[in-house]
N, C-alpha and C positions, 0 to 999 in steps of 0.2 A: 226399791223397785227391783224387779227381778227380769234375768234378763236383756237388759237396758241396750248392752251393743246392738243389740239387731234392731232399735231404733235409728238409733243413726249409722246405719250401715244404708240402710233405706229412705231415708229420712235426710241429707244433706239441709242446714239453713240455707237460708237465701244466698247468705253472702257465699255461700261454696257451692252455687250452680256450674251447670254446666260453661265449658268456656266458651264462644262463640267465633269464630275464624272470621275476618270480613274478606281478607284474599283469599281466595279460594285458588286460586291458579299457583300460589305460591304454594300453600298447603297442601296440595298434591303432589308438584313436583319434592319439594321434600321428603315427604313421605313414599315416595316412588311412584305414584298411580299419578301421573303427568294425565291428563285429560286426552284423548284422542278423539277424531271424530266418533270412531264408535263407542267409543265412551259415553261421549254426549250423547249418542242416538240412545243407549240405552238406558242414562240418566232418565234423560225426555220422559219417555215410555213409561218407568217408573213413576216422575213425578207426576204422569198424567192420571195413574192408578191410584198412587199415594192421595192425592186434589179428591180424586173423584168418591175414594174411600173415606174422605174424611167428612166433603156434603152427607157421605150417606148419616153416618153416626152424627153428626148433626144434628137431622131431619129426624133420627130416630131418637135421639138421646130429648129433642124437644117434643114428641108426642106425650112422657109421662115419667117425668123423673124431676120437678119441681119441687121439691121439698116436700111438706106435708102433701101427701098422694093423691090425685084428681079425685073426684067423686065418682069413681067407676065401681063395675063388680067385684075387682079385685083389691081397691085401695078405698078406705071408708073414712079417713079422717080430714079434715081441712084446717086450713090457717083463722085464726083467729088474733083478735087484736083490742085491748080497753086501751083508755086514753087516762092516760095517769100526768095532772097537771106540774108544769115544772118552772122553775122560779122567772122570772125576766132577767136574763143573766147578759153582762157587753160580751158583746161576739169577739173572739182575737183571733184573725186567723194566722198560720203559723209557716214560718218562711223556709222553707228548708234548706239542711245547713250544705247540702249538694249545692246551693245556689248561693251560701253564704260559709266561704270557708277562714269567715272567723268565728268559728263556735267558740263560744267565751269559757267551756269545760270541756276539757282533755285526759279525766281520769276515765277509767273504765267500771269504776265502782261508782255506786253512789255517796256524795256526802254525806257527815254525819251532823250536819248543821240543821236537820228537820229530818222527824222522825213520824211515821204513822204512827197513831191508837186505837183507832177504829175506822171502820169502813161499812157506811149504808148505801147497800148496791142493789138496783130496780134492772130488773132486767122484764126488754117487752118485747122478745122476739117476733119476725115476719119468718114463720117457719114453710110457708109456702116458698118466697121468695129468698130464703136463707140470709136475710138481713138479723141481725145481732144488732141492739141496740136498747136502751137503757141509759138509766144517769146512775152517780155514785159522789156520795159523800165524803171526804176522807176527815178526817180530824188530823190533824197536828199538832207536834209538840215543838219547838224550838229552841234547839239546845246551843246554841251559839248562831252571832249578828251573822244577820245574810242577807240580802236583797233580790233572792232570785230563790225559786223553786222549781228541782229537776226528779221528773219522774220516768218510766217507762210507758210507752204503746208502741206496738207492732201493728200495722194494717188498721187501724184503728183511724176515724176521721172525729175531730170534736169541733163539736158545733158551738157550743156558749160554754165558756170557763168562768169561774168567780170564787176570790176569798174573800173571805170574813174575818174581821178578829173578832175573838167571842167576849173579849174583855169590854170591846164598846162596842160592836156588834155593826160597825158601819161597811162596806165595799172596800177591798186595798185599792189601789189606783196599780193596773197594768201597764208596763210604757211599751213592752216587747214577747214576743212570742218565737222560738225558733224550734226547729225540729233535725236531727241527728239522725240519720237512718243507719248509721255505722252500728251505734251502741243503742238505738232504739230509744233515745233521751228526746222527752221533750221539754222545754226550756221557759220556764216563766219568768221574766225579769220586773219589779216593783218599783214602784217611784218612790218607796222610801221601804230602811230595813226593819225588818221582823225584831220584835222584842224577846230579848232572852227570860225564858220562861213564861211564855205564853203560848196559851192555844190558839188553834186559826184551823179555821174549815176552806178545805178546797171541794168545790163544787163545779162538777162538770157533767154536760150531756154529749154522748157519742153514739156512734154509729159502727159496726165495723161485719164482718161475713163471719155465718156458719159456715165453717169448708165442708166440702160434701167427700172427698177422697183423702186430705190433708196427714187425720190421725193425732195431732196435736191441736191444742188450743180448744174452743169452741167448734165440736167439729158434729159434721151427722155420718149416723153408723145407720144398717140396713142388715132385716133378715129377711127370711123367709120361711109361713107356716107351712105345715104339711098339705095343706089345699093348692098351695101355690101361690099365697097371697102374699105380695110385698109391702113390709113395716116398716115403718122409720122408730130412727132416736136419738136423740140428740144428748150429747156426750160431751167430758172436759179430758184433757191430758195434759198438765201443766208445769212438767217435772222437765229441764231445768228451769228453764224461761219464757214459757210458754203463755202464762196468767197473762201476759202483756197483751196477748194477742184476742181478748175476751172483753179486760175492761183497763183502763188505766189506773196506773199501782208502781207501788215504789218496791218492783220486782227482782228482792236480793234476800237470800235467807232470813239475813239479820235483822230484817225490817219487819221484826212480826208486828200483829196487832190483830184488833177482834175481828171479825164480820160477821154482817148481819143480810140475810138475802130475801127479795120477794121476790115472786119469778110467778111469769105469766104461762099458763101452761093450755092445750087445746083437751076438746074433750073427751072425756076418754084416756086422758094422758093424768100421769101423777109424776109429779118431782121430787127428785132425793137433793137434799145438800150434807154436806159435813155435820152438822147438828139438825136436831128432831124438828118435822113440823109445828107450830104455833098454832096456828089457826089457818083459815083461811075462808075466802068472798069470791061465791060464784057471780057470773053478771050473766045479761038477759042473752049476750050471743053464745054461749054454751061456754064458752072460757073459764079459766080458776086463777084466780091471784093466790101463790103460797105462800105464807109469811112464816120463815123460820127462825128459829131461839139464833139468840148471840154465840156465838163460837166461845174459846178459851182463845188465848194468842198463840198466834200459831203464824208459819212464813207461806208468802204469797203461793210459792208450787204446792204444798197441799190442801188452796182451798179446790171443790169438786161442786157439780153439780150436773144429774143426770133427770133429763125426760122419758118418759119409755108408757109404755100400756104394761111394764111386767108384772108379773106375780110375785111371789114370796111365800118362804118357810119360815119359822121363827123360832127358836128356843132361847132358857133361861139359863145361864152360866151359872156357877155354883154359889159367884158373888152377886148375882142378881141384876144381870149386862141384858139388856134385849140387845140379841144379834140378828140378823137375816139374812137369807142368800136369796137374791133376785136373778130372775131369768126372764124368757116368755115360758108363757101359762105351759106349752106343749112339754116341757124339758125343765119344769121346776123340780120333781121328783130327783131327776140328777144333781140336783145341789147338796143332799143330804150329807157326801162324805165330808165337803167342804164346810158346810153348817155345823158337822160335829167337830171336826178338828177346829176349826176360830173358835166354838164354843172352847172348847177344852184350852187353848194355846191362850186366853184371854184373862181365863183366872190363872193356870198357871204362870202364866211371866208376872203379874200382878204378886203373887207369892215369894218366887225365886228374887224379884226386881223391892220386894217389898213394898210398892206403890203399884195401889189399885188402881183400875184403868180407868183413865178419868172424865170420859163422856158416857151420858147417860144411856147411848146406843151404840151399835157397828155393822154398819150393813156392809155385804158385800154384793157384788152386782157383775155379772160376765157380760162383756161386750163384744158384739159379735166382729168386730173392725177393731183390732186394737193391737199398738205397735209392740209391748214387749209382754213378759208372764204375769205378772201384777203393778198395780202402783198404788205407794202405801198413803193415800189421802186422808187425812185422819178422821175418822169416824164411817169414810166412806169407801171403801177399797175395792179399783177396779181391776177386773182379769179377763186377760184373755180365756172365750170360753175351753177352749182346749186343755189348757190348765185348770180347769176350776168347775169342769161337768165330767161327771162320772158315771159312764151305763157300764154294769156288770158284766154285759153280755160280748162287749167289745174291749172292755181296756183290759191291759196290760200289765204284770208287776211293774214295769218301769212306768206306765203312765198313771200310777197309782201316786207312786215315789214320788214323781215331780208334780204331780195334784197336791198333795201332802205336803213337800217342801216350802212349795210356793204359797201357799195359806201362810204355813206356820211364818214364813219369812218375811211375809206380808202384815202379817200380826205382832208380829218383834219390831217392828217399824215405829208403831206407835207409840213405842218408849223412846226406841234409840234413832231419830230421825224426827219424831214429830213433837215429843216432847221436849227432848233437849235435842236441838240442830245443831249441826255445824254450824260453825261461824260462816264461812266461806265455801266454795266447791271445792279447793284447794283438798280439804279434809273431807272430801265424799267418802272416803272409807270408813269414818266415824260410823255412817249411816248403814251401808254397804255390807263391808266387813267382818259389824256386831250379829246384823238382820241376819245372812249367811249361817255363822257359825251356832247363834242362839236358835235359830230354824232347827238344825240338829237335836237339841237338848228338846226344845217342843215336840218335836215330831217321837224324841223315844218315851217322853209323855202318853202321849196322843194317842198316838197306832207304837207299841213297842212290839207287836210281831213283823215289823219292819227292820227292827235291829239298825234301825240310822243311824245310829253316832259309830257303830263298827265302821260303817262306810266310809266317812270324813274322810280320811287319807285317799281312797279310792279316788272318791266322786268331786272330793272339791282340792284338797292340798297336791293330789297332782296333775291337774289340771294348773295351777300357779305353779308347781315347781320345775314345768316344764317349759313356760311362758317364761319364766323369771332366768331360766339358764341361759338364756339369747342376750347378746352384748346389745340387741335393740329394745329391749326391757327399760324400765324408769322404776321409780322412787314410788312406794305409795303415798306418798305426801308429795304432789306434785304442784306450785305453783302457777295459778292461773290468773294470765296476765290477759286473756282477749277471751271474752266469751264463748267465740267459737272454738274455744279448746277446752269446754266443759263436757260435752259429749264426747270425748277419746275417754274421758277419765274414767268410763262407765264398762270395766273391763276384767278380765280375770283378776290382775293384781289386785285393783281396787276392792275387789269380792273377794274371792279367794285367798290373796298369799293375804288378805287383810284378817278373814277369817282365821283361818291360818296360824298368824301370830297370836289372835286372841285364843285360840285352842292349847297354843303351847306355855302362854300363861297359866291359862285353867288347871293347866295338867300340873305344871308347877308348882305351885302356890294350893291348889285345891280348889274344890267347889266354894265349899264356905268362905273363904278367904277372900276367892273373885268375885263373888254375887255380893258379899259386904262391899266390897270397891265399888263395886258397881252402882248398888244402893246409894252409896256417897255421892257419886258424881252426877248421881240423876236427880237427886233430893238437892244437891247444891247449884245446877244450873236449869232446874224444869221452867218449861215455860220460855226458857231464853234460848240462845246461841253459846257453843264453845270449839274447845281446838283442842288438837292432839294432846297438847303439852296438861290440860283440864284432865283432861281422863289419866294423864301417867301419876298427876300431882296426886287424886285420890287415891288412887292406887300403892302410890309411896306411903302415903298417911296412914295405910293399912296395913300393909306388910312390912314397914318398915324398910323395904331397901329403896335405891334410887332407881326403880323404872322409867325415869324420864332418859336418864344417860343410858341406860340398859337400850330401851327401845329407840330412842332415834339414829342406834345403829343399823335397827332392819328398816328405820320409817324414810329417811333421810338418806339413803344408797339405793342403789336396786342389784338383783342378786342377791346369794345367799351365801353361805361357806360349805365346803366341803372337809370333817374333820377326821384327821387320821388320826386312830390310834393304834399305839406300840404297846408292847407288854415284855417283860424282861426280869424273868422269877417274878418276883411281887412287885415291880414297878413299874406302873404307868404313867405313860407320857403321852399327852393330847396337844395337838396342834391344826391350827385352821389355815385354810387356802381360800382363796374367792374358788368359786366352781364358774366354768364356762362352758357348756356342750363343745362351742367350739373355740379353741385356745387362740388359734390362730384372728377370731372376729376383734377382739380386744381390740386391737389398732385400726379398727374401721369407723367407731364411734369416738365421740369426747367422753373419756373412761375417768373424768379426777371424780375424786370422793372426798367429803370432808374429812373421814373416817378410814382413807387409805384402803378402804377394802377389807378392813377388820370389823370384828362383829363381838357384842359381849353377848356370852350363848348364855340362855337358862338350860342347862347339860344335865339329862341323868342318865346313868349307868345301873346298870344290875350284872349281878357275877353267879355261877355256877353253885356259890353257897348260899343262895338264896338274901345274899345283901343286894340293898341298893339306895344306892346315893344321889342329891339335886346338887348340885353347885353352879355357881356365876363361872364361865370358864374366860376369862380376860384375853384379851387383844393378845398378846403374847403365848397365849396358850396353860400349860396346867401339868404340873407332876403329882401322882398320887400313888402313894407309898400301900401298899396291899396287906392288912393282916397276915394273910399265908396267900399262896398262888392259886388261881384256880381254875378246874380245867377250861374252864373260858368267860368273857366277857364281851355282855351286851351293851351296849350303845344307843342311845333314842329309845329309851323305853317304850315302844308300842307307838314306833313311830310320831308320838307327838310333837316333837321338837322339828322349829321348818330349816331343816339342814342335813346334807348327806354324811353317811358316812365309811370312813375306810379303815381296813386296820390290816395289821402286818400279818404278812403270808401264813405263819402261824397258827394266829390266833383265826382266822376263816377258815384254815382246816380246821379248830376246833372248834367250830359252829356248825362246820357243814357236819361233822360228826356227830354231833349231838342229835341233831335234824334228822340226820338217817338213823340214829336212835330210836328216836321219838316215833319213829314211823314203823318199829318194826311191831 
């Protein structure tokens, strides 16, 4: 995803609402604004305006903002509804654990004692009424004794729950139902335990809202044609934890599995999912059931599914990908730049990545209400339109550049996030990061009179090396122990300094070198979950040296070094510092390192004779003995390396001399 902070900049969970004062007289007086009578007079006043302003939007907000649109001149669609029959399931209703604070599970993860495989989800929206609801199937697997089964729902209400075992296909017997609102668990407990190594079908029908302003989850978006006339559409945004809040799901990267969707659509309307339409059964009230193909396995935040009346472009990739860009009809033309770069960024990373992309389509689609630059869903990628329409007449080189970026980084997604995921949030830069820095290399593909990978240092590495010099900076591998600390992690470091370090690889080691690693690591965990330590291991297995110890000196600390070099006739001497803008912050935070503040650099050098050198510079630093002297030496080859550097008074007169050489 692209973007991400300025979702939850906007965007707080429940659980970090606002706080509510209940003394107010003390609240005042603390804060200095003690209540006075005139105070109160002109409190009053206010709140008599504030009341009266709010009947009014009321009043107005219920003339014609229902969901799918009244039947007027301006709004032409309506709510529609088939009756899709569902099993006789025992009702269990569920106790919440606010009211029951022995919840019998205290981790924040889920077990790995029952695993999804597949998921058949019916969804039968009331898009008038903005009711969400549908039943879903899950399949399970059982990988060790358990007698309770815990999943995810948010704002979600369920009405009849029921397992099966498929081995003798009878009802389990339920004894207990509880519900968590902390960690969003709902809690199924068994009159007797699950068999290891077998399947069992949980079966449930629920209930839950399209949010009409929310931006997450199952939510409704809203435009507006050139006539004046107001549209709905109904939209998903389900990156980190959001799935919960659409349908119940075992909502944690790790837990991939298939899905399979039908979805009730009105008329006039067409539905996109993650994979291609199947078929589909109109019925006599103008409605559409769409039933679409089985997914690949993939983790709960990128399953999608979008309603809309849009339109669409279409082209054929060079390896034979049907892609499309969806808008409305009016501003489909503006899709075209975005259409050509995914085209091109799809066979390309397929090439460089060695694994061709592995669904048989890729649509993308601009949503007019949508909280950050893209979100990389797989087969289905949503953007905000501003990112992602382009009219000649009005944009920008810069609004070009980050059109372009954002595609490409959005389409690097689909390897390095959707095919192989992170195991945990923990390693959001796995995702992050790669998508970032691999953007680059797409985009000098794509459009190369952009000249974007010159820029990287610019536009993204200092942007993190400016971030990363403050003592309130952290670790890009940051452990995440409460889920409401999954959205902080969505941040320059995570992107950037993550990018960042993968660029200083590249440059290292080479293109070929890195794209083989890379190849490795995607071919040995596709389709699954993995962790930082997974990517350093291939990596090692390719180049031969140890980048697991190498990198979790930048992964595993925060900051960077600052490295001075000496020169002395033909002998250099390199040495590291931590760098801090401010020296003095150091003592304001908890400053231990496992690693002391030392870093193993991948270091290259070039000299005035046209050599130039890579070495691992160690904790300790580094002496290098010079063929002959010369009149100067570089440092961070073309800035690639994420670390400053300095060198003795010297040798910077003989740089700035050369430089006003150069220039004459």
């Amino acid at each position: 995803m692209t973007d991400k902070t300025v979702k939850y900049q906007l965007l707080p969970t429940k659980e970090g609402g606002d706080t509510f004062v209940e003394d107010h007289d003390k609240y005042y007086k603390c804060c200095g604004y003690y209540q006075s009578k005139r105070h109160v007079q002109i409190f009053g006043v206010l709140g008599v305006l504030v009341i009266g302003f709010l009947i009014a939007l009321i009043i107005l907000l219920s003339i014609d903002d229902s969901g799918i649109p009244n039947n007027n001149n301006n709004d032409t669609c309506s709510a529609f509804l088939t009756t899709r029959p569902t099993p006789s399931y025992a009702t269990h209703p569920a106790t919440f654990a606010s009211s029951n604070p022995s919840f019998p599970y205290h981790h924040v993860r889920l077990p790995n004692s029952i695993k999804p495989i597949h998921y058949d989800l019916f969804l039968q929206p009331d898009y008038q009424k903005l009711i969400n609801q549908g039943n879903v199937s899950i399949l399970l697997h059982c990988h060790q004794t358990t007698n309770f089964i815990l999943f995810h729902i948010r704002g979600l209400t369920i009405h009849d729950l029921q397992i099966v075992g498929d081995t003798i296909g009878d009802e389990l017997a339920i004894t207990e139902t509880l519900q968590d609102p902390r960690n969003d668990y709902y809690y199924v407990k068994l009159n007797s335990s699950l068999t290891v190594g077998t399947n069992y079908t949980l079966i449930i029908r629920f209930s839950g809202a399209i949010y009409p302003n929310l931006l997450r989850g199952f939510y409704r978006s809203t435009y507006v044609t050139a006539s004046g006339q107001k549209r709905y559409l109904y939209t998903t945004d389900f990156e980190p934890t959001d799935a919960r809040m659409a349908f119940p799901c075992f909502d944690e990267p790790a837990m991939k599995a298939t899905f399979q969707l039908s979805i009730v659509v009105p008329p006039d309307y067409y539905a996109l999912f993650n994979m291609p339409e199947r078929y589909n059964r109109s019925h006599t009230d103008g409605s559409t059931t769409i039933y679409f193909d089985k997914s690949v396995p993939m983790s709960t935040y990128l399953v999608a599914f979008v309603i809309s009346d849009f339109d669409h472009l279409e082209k054929r990739s060079k390896d034979n990908i049907l892609v499309r860009s969806w808008t409305h009809a009016e501003k489909v033309q503006e899709t075209q730049l975005s259409l050509q770069v995914a085209t091109d960024c799809v066979t390309y990373y397929g090439k460089i990545f060695n694994i061709k992309y592995p669904l048989p389509k890729l649509d993308l689609i601009a949503i007019p209400d949508f909280s950050s630059g893209g979100m990389e869903n797989w087969g289905l990628i949503t953007f905000n339109e501003v990112q992602f329409l382009y009219n000649d007449k009005y944009a920008t080189s810069t609004n070009i550049f980050y059109l372009v970026t954002t595609v490409a980084h959005e389409v690097a997604h689909q390897w390095f996030g959707d095919l192989v995921t992170m195991d945990w949030w923990s390693d959001v830069w796995l995702n992050e990061g790669f998508a970032t820095f691999v953007s680059y290399i797409g985009m000098q593909d794509s459009n190369p009179e952009l000249k974007a990978y010159q820029q990287f240092s610019l536009r993204t590495m200092a942007k993190a090396i400016v971030d990363d010099s403050l003592p309130s900076s952290h670790p890009v591998y940051q452990p995440v122990n409460d889920p409401n600390q999954i959205g902080a992690l969505f941040d320059h470091i995570s992107y950037d300094k993550g990018a960042s370090l993968l660029r200083m690889l590249y440059e290292y080691f080479g293109a070929q070198t890195f794209f083989r690693s890379i190849e490795t690591y995607l071919k040995s965990y596709a389709y699954g979950n993995a962790k930082s330590r997974n990517l350093w291991t291939a990596m090692s297995s390719v180049t031969g040296e140890n980048i697991n110890e190498i990198m979790n000196t930048w992964l595993l600390q925060m900051n960077y070094p600052v490295v001075t070099v000496k020169l002395s006739n033909n002998i250099m001497k390199i040495s590291q510092t931590r760098f801090l803008e401010d020296k003095n912050g150091q003592t304001l935070v908890n400053q231990t390192s496992p690693y002391k503040y030392k870093w193993l650099i991948p270091f290259c050098y070039e000299t005035s004779n046209g050599y130039i050198n890579r070495t691992i510079i160690g904790k300790n630093g580094a002496t290098f003995q010079l063929s002959n002297t010369p009149k100067w030496v570089k440092a961070n080859c073309n800035q690639t390396g994420y670390y400053r550097v300095n060198y003795d008074i010297k040798m910077w007169q003989n740089l700035i001399n050369q430089v006003q050489n150069d220039q004459k």
